[in-house]
KEKERO-965362 format. One record per residue (C-alpha): x, z, y. Coordinates in pm, whole numbers. Last residue first. Layout:
N
(rec (X; Z; Y));
...
This chain:
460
(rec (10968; 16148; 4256));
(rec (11151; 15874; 4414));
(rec (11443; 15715; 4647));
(rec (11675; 15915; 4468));
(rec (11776; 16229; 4737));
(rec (11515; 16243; 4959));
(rec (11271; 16221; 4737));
(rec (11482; 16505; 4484));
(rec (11460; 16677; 4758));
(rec (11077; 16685; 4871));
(rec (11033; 16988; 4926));
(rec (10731; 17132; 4810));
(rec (10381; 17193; 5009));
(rec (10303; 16811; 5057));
(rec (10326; 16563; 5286));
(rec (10190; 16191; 5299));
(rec (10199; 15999; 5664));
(rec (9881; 15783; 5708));
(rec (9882; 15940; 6107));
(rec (9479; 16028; 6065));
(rec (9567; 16175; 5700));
(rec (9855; 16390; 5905));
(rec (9557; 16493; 6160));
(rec (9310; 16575; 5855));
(rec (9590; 16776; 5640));
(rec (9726; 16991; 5942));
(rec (9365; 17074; 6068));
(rec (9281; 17207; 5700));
(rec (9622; 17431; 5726));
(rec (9472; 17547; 6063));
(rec (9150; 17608; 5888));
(rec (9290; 17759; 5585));
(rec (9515; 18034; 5780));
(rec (9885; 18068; 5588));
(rec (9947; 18391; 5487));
(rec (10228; 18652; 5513));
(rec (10384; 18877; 5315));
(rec (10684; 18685; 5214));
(rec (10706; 18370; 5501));
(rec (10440; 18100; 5463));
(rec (10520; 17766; 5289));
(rec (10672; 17525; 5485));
(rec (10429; 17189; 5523));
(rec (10681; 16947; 5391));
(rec (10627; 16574; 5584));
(rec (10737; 16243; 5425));
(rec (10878; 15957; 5555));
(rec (10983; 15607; 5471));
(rec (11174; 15316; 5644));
(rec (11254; 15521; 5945));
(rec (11182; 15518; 6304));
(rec (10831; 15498; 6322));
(rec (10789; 15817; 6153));
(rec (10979; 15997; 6398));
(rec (10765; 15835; 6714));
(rec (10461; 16006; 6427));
(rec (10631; 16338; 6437));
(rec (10682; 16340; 6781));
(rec (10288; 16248; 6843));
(rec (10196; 16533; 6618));
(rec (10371; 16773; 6775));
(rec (10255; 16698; 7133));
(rec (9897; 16670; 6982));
(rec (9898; 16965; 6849));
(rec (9915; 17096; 6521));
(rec (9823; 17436; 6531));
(rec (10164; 17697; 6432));
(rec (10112; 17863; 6092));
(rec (10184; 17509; 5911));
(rec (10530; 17552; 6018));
(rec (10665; 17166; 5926));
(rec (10974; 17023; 5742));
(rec (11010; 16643; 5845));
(rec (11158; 16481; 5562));
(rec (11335; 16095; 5654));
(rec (11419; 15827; 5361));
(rec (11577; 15497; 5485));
(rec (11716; 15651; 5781));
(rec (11724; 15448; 6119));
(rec (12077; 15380; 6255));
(rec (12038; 15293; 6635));
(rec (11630; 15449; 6693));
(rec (11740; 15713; 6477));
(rec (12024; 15803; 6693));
(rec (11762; 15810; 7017));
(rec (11505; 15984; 6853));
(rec (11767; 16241; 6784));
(rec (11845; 16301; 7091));
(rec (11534; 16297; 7238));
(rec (11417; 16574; 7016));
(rec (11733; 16756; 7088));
(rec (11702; 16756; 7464));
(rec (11311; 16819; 7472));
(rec (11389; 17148; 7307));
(rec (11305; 17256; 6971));
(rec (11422; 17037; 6729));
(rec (11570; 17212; 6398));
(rec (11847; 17051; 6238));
(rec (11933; 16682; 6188));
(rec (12048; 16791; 5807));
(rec (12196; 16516; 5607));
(rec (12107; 16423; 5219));
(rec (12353; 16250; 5011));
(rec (12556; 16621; 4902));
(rec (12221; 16745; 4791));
(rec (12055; 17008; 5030));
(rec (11987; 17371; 4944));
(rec (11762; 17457; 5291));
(rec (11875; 17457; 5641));
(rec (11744; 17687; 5794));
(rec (11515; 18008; 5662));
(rec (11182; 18008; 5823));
(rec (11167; 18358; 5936));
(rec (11382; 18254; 6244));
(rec (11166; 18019; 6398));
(rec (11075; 17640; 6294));
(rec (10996; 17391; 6628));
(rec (11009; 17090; 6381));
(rec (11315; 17048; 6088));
(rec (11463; 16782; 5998));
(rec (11597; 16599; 5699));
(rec (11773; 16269; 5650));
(rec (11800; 16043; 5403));
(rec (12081; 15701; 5420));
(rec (12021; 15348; 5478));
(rec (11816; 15158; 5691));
(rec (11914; 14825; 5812));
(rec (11782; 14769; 6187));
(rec (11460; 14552; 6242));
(rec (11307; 14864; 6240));
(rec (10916; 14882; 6181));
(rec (10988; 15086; 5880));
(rec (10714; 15281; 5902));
(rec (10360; 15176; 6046));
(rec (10203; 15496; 6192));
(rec (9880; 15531; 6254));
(rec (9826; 15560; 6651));
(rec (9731; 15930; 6747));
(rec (9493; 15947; 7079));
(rec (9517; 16116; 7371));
(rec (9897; 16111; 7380));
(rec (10082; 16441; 7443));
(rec (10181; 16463; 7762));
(rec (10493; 16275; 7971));
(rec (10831; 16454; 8071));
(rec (11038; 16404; 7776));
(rec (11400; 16509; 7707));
(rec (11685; 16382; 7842));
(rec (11698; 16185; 8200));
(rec (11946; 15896; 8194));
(rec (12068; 15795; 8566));
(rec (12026; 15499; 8735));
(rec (11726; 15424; 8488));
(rec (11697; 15043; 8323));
(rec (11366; 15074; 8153));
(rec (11159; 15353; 8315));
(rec (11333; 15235; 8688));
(rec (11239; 14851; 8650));
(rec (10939; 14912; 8546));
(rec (10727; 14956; 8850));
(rec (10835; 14562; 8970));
(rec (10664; 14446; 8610));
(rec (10292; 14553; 8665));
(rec (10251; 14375; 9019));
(rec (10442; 14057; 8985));
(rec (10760; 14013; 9143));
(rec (10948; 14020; 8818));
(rec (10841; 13638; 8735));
(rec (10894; 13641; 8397));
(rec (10999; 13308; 8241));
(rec (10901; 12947; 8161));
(rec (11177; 12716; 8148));
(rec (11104; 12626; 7802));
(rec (10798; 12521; 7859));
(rec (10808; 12316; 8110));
(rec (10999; 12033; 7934));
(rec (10764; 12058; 7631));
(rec (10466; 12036; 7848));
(rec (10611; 11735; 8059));
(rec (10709; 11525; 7746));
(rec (10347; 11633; 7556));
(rec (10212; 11503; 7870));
(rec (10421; 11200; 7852));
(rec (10362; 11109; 7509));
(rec (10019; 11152; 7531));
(rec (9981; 10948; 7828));
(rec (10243; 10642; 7620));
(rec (9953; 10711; 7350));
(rec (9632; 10697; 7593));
(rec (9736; 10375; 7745));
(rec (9804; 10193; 7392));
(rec (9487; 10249; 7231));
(rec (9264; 10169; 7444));
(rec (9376; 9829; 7702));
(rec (9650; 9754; 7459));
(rec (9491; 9816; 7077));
(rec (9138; 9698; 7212));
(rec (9224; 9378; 7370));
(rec (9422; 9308; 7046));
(rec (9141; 9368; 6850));
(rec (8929; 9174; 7055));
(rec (9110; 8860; 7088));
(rec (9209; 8898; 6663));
(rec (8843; 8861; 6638));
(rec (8705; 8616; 6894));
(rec (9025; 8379; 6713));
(rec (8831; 8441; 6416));
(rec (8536; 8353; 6471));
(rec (8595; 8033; 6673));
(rec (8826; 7920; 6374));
(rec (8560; 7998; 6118));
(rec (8297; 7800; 6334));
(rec (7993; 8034; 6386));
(rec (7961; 8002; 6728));
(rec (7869; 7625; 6711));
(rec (7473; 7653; 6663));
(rec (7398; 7987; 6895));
(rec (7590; 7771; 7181));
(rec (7738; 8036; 7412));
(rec (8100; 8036; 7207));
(rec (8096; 7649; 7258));
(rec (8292; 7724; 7581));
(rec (8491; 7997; 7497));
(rec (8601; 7813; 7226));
(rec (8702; 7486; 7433));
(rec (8900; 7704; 7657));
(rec (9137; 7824; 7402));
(rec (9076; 8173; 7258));
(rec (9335; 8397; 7261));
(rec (9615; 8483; 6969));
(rec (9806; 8809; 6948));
(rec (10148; 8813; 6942));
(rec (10228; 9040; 7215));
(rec (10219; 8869; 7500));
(rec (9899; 8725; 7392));
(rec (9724; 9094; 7382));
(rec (9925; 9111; 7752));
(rec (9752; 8770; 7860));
(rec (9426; 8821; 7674));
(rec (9183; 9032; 7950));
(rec (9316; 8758; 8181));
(rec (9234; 8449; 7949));
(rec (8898; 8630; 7864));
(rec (8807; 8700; 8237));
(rec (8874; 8361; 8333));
(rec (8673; 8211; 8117));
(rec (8409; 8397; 8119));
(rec (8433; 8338; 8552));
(rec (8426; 7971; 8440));
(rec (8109; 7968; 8242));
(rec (7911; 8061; 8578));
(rec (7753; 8388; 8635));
(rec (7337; 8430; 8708));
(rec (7229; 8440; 8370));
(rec (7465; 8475; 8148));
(rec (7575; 8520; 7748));
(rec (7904; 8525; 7547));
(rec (7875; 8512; 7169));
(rec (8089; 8618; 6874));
(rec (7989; 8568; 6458));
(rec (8076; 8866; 6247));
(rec (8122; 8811; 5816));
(rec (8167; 9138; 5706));
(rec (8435; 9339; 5498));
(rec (8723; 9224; 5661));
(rec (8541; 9265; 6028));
(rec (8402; 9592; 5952));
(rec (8785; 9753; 5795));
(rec (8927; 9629; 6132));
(rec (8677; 9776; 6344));
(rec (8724; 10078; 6171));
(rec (9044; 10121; 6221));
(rec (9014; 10035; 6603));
(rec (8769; 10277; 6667));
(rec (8947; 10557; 6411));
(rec (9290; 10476; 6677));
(rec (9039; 10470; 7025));
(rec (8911; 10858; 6867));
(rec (9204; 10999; 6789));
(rec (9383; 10852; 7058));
(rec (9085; 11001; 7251));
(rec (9154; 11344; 7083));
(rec (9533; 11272; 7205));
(rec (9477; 11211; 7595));
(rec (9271; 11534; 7616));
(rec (9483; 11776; 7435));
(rec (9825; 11601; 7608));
(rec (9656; 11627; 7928));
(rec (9496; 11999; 7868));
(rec (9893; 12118; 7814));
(rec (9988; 11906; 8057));
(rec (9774; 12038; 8320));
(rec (9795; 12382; 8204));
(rec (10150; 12339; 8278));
(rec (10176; 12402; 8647));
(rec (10519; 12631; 8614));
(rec (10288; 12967; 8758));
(rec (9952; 12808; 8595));
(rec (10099; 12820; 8285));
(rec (10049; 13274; 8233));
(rec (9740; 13235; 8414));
(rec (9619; 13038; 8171));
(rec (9764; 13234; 7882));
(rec (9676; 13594; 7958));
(rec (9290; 13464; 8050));
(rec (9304; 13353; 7704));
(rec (9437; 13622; 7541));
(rec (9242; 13931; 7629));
(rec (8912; 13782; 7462));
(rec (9138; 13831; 7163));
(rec (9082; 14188; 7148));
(rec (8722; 14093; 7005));
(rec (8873; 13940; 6686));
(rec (8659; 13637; 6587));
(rec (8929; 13406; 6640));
(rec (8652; 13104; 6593));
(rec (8490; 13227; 6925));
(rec (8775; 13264; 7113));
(rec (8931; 12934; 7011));
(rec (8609; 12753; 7043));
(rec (8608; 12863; 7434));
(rec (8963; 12742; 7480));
(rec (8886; 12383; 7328));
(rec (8562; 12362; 7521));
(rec (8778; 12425; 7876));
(rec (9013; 12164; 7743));
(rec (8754; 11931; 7656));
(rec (8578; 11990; 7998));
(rec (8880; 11906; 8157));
(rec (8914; 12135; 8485));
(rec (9175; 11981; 8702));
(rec (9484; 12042; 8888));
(rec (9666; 11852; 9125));
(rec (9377; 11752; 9293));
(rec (9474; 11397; 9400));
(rec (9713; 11307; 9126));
(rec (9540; 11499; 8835));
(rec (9208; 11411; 8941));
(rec (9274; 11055; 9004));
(rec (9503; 11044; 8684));
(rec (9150; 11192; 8480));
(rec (8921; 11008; 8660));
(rec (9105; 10690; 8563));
(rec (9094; 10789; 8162));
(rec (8692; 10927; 8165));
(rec (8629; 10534; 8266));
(rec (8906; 10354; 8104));
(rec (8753; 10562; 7769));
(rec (8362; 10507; 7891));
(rec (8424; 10124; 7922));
(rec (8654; 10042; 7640));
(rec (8470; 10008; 7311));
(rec (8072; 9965; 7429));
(rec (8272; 9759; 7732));
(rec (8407; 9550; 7444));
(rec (8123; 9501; 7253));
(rec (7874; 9360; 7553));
(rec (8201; 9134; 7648));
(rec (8182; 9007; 7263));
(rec (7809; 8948; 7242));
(rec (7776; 8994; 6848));
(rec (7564; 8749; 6629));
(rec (7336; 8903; 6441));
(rec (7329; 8990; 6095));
(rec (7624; 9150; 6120));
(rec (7554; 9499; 6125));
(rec (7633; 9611; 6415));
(rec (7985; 9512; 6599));
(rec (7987; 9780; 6928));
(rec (7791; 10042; 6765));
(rec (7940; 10076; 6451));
(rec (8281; 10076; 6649));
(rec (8187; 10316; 6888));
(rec (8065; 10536; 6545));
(rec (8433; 10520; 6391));
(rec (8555; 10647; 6746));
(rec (8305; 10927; 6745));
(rec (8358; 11028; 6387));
(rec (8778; 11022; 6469));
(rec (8698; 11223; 6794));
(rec (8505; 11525; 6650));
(rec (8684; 11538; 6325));
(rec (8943; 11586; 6594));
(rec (8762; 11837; 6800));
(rec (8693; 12061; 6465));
(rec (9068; 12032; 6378));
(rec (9158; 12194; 6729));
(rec (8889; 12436; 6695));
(rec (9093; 12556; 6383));
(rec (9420; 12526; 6530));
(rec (9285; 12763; 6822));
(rec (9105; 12968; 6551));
(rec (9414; 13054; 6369));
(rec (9598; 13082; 6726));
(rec (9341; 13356; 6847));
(rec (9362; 13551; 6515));
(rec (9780; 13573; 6522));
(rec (9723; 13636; 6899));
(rec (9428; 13932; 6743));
(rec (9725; 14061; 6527));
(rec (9998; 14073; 6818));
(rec (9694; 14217; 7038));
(rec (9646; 14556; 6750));
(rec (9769; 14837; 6952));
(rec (10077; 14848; 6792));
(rec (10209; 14549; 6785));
(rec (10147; 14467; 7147));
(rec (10322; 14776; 7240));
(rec (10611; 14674; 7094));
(rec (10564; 14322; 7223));
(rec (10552; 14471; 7583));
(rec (10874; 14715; 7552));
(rec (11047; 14427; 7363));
(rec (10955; 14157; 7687));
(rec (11022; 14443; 7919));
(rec (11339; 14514; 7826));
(rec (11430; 14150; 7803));
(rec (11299; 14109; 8137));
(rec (11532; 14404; 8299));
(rec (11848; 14291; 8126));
(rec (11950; 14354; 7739));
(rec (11953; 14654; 7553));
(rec (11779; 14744; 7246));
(rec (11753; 15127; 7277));
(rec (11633; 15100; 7635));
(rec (11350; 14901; 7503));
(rec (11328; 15185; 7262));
(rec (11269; 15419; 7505));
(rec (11036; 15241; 7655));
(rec (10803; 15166; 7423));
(rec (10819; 15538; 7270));
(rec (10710; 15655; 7590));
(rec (10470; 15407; 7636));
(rec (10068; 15543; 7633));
(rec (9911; 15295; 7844));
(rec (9887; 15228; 8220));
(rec (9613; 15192; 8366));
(rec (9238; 14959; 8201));
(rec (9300; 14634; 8454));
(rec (9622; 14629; 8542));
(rec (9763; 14795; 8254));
(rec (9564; 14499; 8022));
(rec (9667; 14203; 8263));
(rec (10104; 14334; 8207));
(rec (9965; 14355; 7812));
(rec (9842; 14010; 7828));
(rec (10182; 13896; 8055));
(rec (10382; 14024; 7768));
(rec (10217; 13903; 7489));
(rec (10227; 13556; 7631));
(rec (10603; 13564; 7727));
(rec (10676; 13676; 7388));
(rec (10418; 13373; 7260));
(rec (10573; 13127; 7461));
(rec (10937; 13262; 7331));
(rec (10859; 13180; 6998));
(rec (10747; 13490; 6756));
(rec (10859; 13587; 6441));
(rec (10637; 13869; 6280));
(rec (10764; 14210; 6339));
C-alpha cells in the first residue's frame, strides 16, 4: 500500500465511515479480520480496516487523483495571483508618459488587499468560521481536475473531517493569505523591474483637501517604511510634488519611489506573510492532534467486529454480491515458503498429492473452522507461492469464489488447479465454462495440471 500520512488515514477513514452511512454497510469480512490480524486499539483497527477497504474499492486511487488535481488547481491559482499582482502594478504606474498620482497608485496597490484582508480577521474573529470564496474555488478545481468520479466522496470527507479541531479555517487562511503573497510579492517585483526600466515622475492632486493633510498622510504612511531604512519625502517634496514643472527633479523622483516601495513591502507584503505564517502555524499544530472521534455513528458499531470479547470461528456473513479482482501480494508481511490447499474436495479426489519436500499441505477446507483458520495463519506468515486445488464438478459459487479470492489476497502469488474428473467420470462444459469466466473475473490463472514444479521453483 502506498505510504500515507496520518491526515490522509484519518481522511480515508472518515470517507469510507460517510460512504456506509450513506450507501450500508459494505462487504468487510476480510477487512475485519485482518484488522484483527494487525492488532492495535479500537481506532487503529478501524483506521487498517478502513484503508483496506479503501484500497480495494478504488477511493485510495481517486485520493491519489483528488490530491494530483488539488496541487494542480493550486498551481492554476498561483499563476492566478502572480499575473494579477504583475497587472496591479501595470495598472498603478502606466506607462510613463505621464506623470503618476502616487496616492491614486497606492490605493490601486493596497486598497482591495487591506480591504479583502480586514474582512477576512473580522470574519474569522466574529464568525468563527468563514466561507472564502478562494477556498471554496480551490476545492471545486480539485474535483474537477481529479477527474475520477469517486473523488466527489473526498471532499465532503475532508471538511467535515477539520471542522471537528476547527482547521478549515487555517487551512483556507494559509491558502488565502499566501495566493495574495503571491500576488502583493509579483506586485512589488514588478514595480521594481518598471521603475529601473522607466523613467516615472510622482504627483499629488486636490480639490477640496489642503496640502497639509498630504502631508501628513505621507509622513504617517512612511514612519514604519522609515523605520526600516527606507527614505520619506521631506516636506519641501511633497510640496513641489503638485507643481507639473518641479515634479520631475531626480531627487523628488526618487525619494516618491523608494516611499512607495517601502509602503508597499510593509502595509502588503508584510501583513499577509506573518498571516501566512500563522495559519500555516495553527494548521500544522492542529493537525497532528487530529483523531477519531469514536462517538460518531459508523465507528461505535465496530467496536464488537474488531475487538470481540470472545473469538467466533468460522464465517457467518454471505457470499459477496460482487467479486473484487484480486491484487496479490498486498501483504506488507515477508512471504516465503509454497503452500497447497485443497477446497471442499470429497473422497474420490485423492488427498494430498506427491508433494516436494519445500511444498506444505494446508489440507482440505471444508468447514467454516478450517477456512478461518487458515486465513488467519496466512494473514501472519503469507506464502510466497499458494495452489488452490479445485472440484470443477461442483458450480462455483459465490461463497467459493469469494474464499478463494480472501486466499489470493493473502499470498504473493497464486494459482488455481481445476482437478481433473475422477476415472469414469466427466467434467460438464458449462460448469467448467462458468469456472474459467468467474476465475478470469478474479485475474487469478489456473490450469488443469498441477502446478508442482510452480510451487516448488518459483516457475514453470
Amino acid at each position: 500500500m502506498t505510504q500515507l500520512s496520518p491526515l490522509q488515514r484519518l481522511w480515508l477513514t472518515e470517507t469510507v465511515r460517510l460512504r456506509e452511512a450513506h450507501a450500508g454497510p459494505l462487504d468487510d469480512l476480510e477487512a475485519n479480520r485482518r484488522a484483527r490480524t494487525t492488532g492495535g486499539d479500537l481506532p487503529a483497527r478501524i483506521e487498517n480496516r478502513a484503508l483496506w477497504l479503501a484500497e480495494r474499492d478504488g477511493l485510495l486511487s481517486a485520493m491519489l487523483h483528488w490530491l494530483q488535481g488539488a496541487r494542480l488547481a493550486l498551481l492554476v491559482l498561483a499563476v492566478m495571483a502572480v499575473v494579477s499582482g504583475a497587472g496591479l502594478a501595470f495598472a498603478a504606474l502606466g506607462n510613463g508618459q505621464t506623470p503618476v498620482n502616487v496616492f491614486w497608485a497606492l490605493g490601486s496597490l493596497l486598497g482591495l488587499n487591506l480591504i479583502l484582508l480586514l474582512s477576512w480577521v473580522v470574519g474569522l474573529v466574529c464568525a468563527g468560521e468563514h466561507g472564502a470564496g478562494l477556498g471554496r474555488l480551490w476545492l471545486w478545481l480539485s474535483e474537477k481536475l481529479a477527474r475520477d468520479a469517486k473523488a466527489a466522496q473526498l471532499g465532503p470527507a475532508l471538511v467535515l473531517l477539520l471542522q471537528r479541531r476547527k482547521l478549515n479555517r487555517w487551512a483556507v487562511g494559509a491558502l488565502v493569505n499566501g495566493l495574495w503573497l503571491l500576488a502583493m510579492l509579483s506586485a512589488l517585483v514588478m514595480m521594481l523591474l518598471l521603475m529601473a526600466t522607466r523613467r516615472y515622475g510622482f504627483i499629488w492632486e486636490t480639490t477640496i483637501l489642503g496640502a497639509d493633510v498630504f502631508v501628513a498622510a505621507t509622513r504617517a504612511l512612511g514612519a514604519l517604511p522609515n523605520w526600516l531604512g527606507f527614505s520619506v519625502p521631506t516636506v519641501e517634496m511633497i510640496l513641489v510634488s503638485t507643481d507639473s514643472s518641479l515634479y520631475n527633479n531626480e531627487l523628488v523622483r526618487q525619494s516618491w519611489a523608494i516611499w512607495l516601495v517601502g509602503v508597499v513591502l510593509i502595509y502588503g507584503v508584510i501583513p499577509r506573510l506573518l498571516l501566512y505564517v500563522f495559519c500555516r502555524w495553527r494548521w500544522k499544530t492542529g493537525r497532528d492532534t487530529l483523531q477519531l472521534d469514536l462517538t460518531l455513528p459508523g465507528y461505535s458499531q465496530l467496536r464488537e467486529p474488531l475487538m470481540p470479547s470472545s473469538e467466533r470461528l468460522g464465517v457467518n456473513d454471505s457470499a459477496p454480491e460482487q467479486l473484487h479482482h484480486v491484487q496479490a501480494g498486498q501483504s506488507a508481511l515477508q512471504t516465503d515458503g509454497a503452500l497447497i490447499v485443497g477446497l471442499e474436495l470429497d473422497d474420490q479426489q485423492p488427498w494430498p498429492p506427491a508433494l516436494p519436500a519445500s511444498v506444505k499441505d494446508a489440507g482440505i477446507l471444508d468447514s467454516r473452522e478450517s477456512r478461518q483458520t487458515l486465513l488467519e495463519q496466512m494473514t501472519r506468515f503469507p506464502p510466497a507461492r499458494l495452489a488452490i486445488a479445485c472440484d470443477p464438478r461442483r458450480s462455483p459459487d459465490r461463497g467459493s469464489l469469494a474464499l478463494i479470492g480472501e486466499l489470493a489476497r493473502s499470498a504473493a502469488a497464486t494459482r488455481v488447479w481445476l482437478l481433473q474428473a475422477p476415472p469414469g467420470q466427466a467434467l460438464d462444459a458449462d460448469r467448467l465454462s462458468d469456472w474459467h469466466a468467474a476465475l478470469e473475473q478474479l485475474g487469478l490463472p489456473f490450469a488443469a495440471s498441477a502446478p508442482l514444479n510452480w510451487l516448488e521453483t518459483g516457475h514453470d
